[in-house]
C-alpha positions as CSV (number, residue, x, y, z in Angstrom):
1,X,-16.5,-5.3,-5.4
2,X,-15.5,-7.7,-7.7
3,X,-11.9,-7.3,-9.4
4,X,-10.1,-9.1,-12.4
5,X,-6.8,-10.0,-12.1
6,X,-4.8,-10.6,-15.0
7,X,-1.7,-12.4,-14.7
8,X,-3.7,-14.1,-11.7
9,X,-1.7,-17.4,-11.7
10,X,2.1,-15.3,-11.8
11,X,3.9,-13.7,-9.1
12,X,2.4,-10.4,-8.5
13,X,-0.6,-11.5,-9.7
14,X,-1.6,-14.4,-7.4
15,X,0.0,-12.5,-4.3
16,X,-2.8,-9.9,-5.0
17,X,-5.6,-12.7,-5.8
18,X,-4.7,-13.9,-1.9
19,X,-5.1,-10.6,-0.8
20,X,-8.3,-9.8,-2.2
21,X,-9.8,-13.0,-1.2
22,X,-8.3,-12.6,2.3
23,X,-10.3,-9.7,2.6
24,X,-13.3,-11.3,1.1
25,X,-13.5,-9.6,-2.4
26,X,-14.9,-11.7,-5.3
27,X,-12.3,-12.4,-7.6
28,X,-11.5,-13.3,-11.1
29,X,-8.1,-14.9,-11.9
30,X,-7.4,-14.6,-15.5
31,X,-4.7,-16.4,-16.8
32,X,-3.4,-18.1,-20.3
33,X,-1.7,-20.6,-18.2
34,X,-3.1,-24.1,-15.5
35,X,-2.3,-23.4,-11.9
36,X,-0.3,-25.9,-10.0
37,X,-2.1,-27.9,-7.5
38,X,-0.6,-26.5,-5.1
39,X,-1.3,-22.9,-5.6
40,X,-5.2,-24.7,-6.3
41,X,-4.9,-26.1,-2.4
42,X,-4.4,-22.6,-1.5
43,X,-7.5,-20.9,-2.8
44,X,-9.6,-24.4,-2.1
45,X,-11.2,-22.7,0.6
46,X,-12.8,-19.5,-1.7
47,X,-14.3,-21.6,-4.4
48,X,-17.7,-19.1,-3.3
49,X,-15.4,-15.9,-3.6
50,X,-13.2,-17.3,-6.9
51,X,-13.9,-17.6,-10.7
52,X,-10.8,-18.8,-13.0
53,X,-10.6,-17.9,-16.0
54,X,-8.2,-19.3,-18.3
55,X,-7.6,-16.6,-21.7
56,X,-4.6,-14.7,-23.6
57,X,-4.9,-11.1,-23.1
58,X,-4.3,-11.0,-26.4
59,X,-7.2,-13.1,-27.5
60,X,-10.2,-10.1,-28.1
61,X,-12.7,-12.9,-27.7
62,X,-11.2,-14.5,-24.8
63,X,-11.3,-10.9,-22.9
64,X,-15.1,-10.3,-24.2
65,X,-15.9,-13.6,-23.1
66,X,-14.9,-13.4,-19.6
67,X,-16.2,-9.6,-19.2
68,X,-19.8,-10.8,-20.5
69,X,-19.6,-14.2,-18.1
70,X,-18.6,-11.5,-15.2
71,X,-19.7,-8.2,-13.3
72,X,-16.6,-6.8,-13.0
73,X,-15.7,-3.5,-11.2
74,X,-12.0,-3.2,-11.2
75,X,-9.3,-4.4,-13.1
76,X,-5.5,-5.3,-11.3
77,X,-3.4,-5.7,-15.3
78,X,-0.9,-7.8,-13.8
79,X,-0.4,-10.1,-16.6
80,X,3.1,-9.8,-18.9
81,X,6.0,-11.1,-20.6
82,X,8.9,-10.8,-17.8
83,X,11.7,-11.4,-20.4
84,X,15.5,-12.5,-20.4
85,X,17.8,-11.6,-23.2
86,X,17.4,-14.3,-24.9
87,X,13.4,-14.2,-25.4
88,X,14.3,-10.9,-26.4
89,X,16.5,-12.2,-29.2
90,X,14.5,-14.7,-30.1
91,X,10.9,-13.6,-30.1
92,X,10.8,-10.0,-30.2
93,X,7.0,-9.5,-31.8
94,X,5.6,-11.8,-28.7
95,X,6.9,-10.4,-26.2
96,X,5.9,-6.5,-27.3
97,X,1.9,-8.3,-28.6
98,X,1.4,-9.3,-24.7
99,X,3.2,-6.2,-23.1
100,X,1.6,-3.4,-25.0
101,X,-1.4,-5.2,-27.4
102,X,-2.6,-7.2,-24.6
103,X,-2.6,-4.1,-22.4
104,X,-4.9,-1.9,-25.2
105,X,-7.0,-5.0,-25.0
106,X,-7.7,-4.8,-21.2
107,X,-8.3,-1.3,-21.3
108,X,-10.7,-1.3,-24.2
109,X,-12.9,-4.0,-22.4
110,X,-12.8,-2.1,-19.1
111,X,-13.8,1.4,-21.6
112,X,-17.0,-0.7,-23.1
113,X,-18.2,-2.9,-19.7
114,X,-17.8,0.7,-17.6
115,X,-14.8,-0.4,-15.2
116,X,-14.3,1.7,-12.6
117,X,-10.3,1.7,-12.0
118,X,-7.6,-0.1,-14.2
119,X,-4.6,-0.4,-11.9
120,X,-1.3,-1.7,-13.7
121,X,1.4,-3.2,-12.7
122,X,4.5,-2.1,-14.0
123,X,8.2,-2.1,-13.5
124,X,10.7,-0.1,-11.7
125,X,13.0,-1.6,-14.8
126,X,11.4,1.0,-16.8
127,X,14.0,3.8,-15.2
128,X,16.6,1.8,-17.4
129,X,20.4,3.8,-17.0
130,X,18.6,5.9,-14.3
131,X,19.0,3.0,-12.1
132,X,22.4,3.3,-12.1
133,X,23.1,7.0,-12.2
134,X,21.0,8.4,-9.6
135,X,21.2,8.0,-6.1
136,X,17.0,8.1,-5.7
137,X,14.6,7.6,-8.3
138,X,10.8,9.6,-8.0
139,X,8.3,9.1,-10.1
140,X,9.6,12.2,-12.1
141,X,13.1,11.2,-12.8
142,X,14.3,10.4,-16.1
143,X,13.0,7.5,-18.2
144,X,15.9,5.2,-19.9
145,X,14.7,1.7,-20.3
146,X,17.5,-0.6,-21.8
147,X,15.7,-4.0,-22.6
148,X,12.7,-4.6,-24.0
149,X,10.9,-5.8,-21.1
150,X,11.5,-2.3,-19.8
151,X,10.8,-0.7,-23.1
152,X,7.2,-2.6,-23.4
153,X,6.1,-1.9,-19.6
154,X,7.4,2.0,-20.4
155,X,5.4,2.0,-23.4
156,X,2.0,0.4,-21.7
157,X,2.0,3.2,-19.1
158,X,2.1,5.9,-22.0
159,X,-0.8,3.8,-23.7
160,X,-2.7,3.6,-19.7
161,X,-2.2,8.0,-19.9
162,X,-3.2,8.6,-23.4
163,X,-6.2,6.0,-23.5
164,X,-7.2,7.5,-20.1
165,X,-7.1,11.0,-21.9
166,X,-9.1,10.3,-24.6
167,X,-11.5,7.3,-23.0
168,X,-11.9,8.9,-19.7
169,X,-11.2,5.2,-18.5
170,X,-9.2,5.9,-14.8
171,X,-5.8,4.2,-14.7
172,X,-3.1,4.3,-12.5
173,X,0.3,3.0,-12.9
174,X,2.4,1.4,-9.8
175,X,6.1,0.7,-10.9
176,X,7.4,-2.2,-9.0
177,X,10.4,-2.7,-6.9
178,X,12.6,-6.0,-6.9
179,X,10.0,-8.1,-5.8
180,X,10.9,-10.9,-3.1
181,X,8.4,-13.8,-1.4
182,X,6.0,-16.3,-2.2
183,X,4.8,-17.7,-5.2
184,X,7.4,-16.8,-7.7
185,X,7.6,-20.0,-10.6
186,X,8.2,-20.8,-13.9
187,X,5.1,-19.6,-15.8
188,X,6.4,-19.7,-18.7
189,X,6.4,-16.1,-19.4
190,X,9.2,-15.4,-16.3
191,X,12.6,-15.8,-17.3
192,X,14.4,-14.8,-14.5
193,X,14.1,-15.8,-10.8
194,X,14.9,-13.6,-8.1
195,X,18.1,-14.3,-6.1
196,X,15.7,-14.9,-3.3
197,X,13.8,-17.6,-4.9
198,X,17.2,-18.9,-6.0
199,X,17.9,-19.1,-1.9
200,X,15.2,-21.1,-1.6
201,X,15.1,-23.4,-3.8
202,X,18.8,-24.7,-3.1
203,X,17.8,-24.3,0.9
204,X,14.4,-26.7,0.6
205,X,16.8,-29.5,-2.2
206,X,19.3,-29.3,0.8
207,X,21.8,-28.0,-1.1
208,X,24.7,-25.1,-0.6
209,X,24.5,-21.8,-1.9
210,X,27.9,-20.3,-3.8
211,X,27.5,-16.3,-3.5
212,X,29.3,-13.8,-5.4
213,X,32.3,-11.9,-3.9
214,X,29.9,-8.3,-3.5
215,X,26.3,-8.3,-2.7
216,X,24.5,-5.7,-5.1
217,X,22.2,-3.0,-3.6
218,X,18.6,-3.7,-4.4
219,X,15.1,-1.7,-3.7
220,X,13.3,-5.2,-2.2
221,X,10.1,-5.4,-1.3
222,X,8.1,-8.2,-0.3
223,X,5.3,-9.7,-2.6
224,X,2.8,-9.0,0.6
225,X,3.9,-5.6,0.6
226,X,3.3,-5.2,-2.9
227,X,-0.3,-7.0,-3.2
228,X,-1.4,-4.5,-0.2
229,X,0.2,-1.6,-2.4
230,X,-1.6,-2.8,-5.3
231,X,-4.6,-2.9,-3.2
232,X,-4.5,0.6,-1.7
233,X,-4.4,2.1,-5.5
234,X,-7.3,-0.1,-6.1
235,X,-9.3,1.2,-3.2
236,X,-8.2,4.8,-3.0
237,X,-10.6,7.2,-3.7
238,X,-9.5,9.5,-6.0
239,X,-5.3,9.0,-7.0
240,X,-3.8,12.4,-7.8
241,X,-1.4,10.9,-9.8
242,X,-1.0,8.6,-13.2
243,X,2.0,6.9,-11.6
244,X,3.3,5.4,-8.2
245,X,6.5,4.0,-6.9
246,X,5.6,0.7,-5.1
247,X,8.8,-0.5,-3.1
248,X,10.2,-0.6,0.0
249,X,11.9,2.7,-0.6
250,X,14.5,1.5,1.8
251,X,18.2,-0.3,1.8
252,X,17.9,-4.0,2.5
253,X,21.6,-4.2,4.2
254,X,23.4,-7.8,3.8
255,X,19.9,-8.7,2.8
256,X,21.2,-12.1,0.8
257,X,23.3,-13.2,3.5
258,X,20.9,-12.2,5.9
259,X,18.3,-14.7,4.2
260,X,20.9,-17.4,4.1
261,X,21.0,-17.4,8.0
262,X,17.4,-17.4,8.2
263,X,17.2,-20.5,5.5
264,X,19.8,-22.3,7.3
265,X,17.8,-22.0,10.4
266,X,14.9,-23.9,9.1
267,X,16.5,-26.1,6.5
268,X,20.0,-27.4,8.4
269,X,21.3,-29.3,5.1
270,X,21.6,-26.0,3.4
271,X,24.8,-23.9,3.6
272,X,26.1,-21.1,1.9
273,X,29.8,-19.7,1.0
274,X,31.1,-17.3,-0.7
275,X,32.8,-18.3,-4.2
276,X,36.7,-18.1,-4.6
277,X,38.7,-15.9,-6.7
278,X,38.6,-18.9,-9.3
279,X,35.0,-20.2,-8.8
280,X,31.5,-18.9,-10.1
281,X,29.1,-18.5,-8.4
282,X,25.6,-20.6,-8.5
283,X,23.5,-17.8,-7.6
284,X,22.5,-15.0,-10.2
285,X,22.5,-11.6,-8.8
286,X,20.0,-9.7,-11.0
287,X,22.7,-7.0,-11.7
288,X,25.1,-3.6,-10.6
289,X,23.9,-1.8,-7.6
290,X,20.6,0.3,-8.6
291,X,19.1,3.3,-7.0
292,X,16.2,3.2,-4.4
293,X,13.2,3.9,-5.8
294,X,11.3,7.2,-3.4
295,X,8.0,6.3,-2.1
296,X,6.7,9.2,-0.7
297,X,4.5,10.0,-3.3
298,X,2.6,6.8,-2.4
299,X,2.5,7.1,1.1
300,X,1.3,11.1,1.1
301,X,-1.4,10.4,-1.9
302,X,-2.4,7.0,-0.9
303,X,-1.8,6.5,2.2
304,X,0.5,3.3,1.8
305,X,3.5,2.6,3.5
306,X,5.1,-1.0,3.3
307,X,4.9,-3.4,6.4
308,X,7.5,-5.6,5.7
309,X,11.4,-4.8,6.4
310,X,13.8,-8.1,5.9
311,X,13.1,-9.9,9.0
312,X,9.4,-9.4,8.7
313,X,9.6,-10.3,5.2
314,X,11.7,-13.7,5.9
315,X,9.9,-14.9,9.0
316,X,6.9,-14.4,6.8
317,X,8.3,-16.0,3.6
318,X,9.9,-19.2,6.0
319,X,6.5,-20.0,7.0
320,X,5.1,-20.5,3.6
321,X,8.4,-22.5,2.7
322,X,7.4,-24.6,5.1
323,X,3.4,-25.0,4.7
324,X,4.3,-25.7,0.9
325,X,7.1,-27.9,0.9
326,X,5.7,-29.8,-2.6
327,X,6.2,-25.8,-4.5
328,X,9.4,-26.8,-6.0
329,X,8.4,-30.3,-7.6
């Protein structure tokens, strides 16, 4: 089959493209922004299986264009604004055109060329105060998104159900855990790194880590984890439902100190300490303690079930670390 991936050259987006060609799928990475060389060395060896295409989602002729150069059976909508605060503040309009506009643009093409399955990529940030007043979050529980990152992705689901309604397009939805691992960089349109990619950077400069006082519970889930997720909804037969939890479903205990140890193991000028009363600290924690997201609706439907606990997830992400040492230049 042959399956666009928007967003191809981001996060989620490239972790999937790896996937599919892994498996030997043909592929087409669509993306408004270049591709580092080094993320080019990594797919050198699938030029057969791989066609870039550089577009804005937003761009109607851009999207036509590719879908009229391309046979294209699926559709992986992994491409968004991840917005801070201040992106918020200061471009507002932007942020919901890509988020929402862009998203009615994908799912208009994949209505006229007869796509098969739109699967989107969305956010667990769209539970908003949920997060923080339940103990476990199912695909059911209330819907509160606070920012307007959350707000958009909330708003593109509802567009995904009611443009499946009344296009018979099939979409399904997968909201996203705290995603952890390889590949995450400044695209331009990511405005906050992961405290994991924080690690990392500061381990491979040789540097040492200043931790906050209390490590915040997170739902992690590693980036492999989520491409084969991603995958599964793209492959399953028939999903009996418009929306999935895609984490790890799972407590990651002392998971930032835990991937300190495991940096400092590989990179021995890196250390790490916790800050003092009087000191701040030079790693962001994303925020307060959030619930864990359920994923039994995933694993019953689908048949999914994550791979990757912390230490399968850090002995995976150490060896790309060190088979891309050039990532952070």
């Amino acid at each position: 089959m042959a399956i666009l991936v928007t967003g191809g050259g981001g996060f989620v987006g490239f972790n999937l493209v790896e996937a599919l060609l892994a498996r030997g799928e043909e592929v087409i990475l669509f993306d408004s922004g270049a591709l580092p060389a080094v993320a080019q060395r990594a797919l050198s060896g699938h030029a057969r299986q791989l066609n870039v295409a550089r577009g804005d989602i937003r761009d109607a002729a851009q999207v036509i264009q590719v879908f009229e150069s391309h046979r294209i059976d699926y559709i992986a909508h992994c491409a968004a604004v991840t917005s801070g605060a201040a992106r918020e503040a200061r471009e507002p309009a932007a942020i919901v055109d890509v988020n929402i506009n862009g998203t009615l643009s994908i799912l208009d093409a994949a209505r006229t060329h007869g796509v098969k399955r739109v699967v989107y990529a969305s956010s667990g940030a769209v539970y908003g105060e949920a997060l923080y007043r339940l103990a476990r979050l199912y695909e059911e529980s209330p819907v509160l998104p606070l920012s307007l990152y959350a707000i958009t992705k909330f708003a593109a689901e509802r567009v995904c159900a009611r443009m499946k309604e009344l296009w018979q397009t099939e979409v399904v939805c997968a909201r996203l855990g705290t995603v952890i691992g390889p590949w995450e960089r400044n695209t331009g349109v990511r405005d906050s790194y992961g405290t994991h990619t924080q690690l990392a950077a500061l381990a491979v400069a040789g540097r040492t880590a200043v931790l906050t006082q209390r490590e915040v519970r997170r739902d992690w889930i590693y980036s492999r984890d989520v491409a084969a997720g991603l995958l599964a909804l793209l492959d399953a037969r028939a999903p009996r439902h418009p929306v999935y939890n895609l984490s790890s479903g799972m407590e990651w205990k002392g998971a930032i100190r835990g991937w300190c140890e495991a940096l400092k193991s590989e990179f021995p000028d890196f250390d790490y300490r916790t800050a003092a009363d009087d000191e701040q600290a030079n790693i962001w924690y994303t925020d307060k303690d959030r619930a864990l997201m359920d994923v039994g609706r995933i694993a019953q439907d689908i048949g999914f079930v994550p791979r990757f606990g912390p230490r399968e997830a850090y002995a995976d992400y150490l060896e790309w670390l060190k088979a891309t040492p050039d990532f952070w230049r």
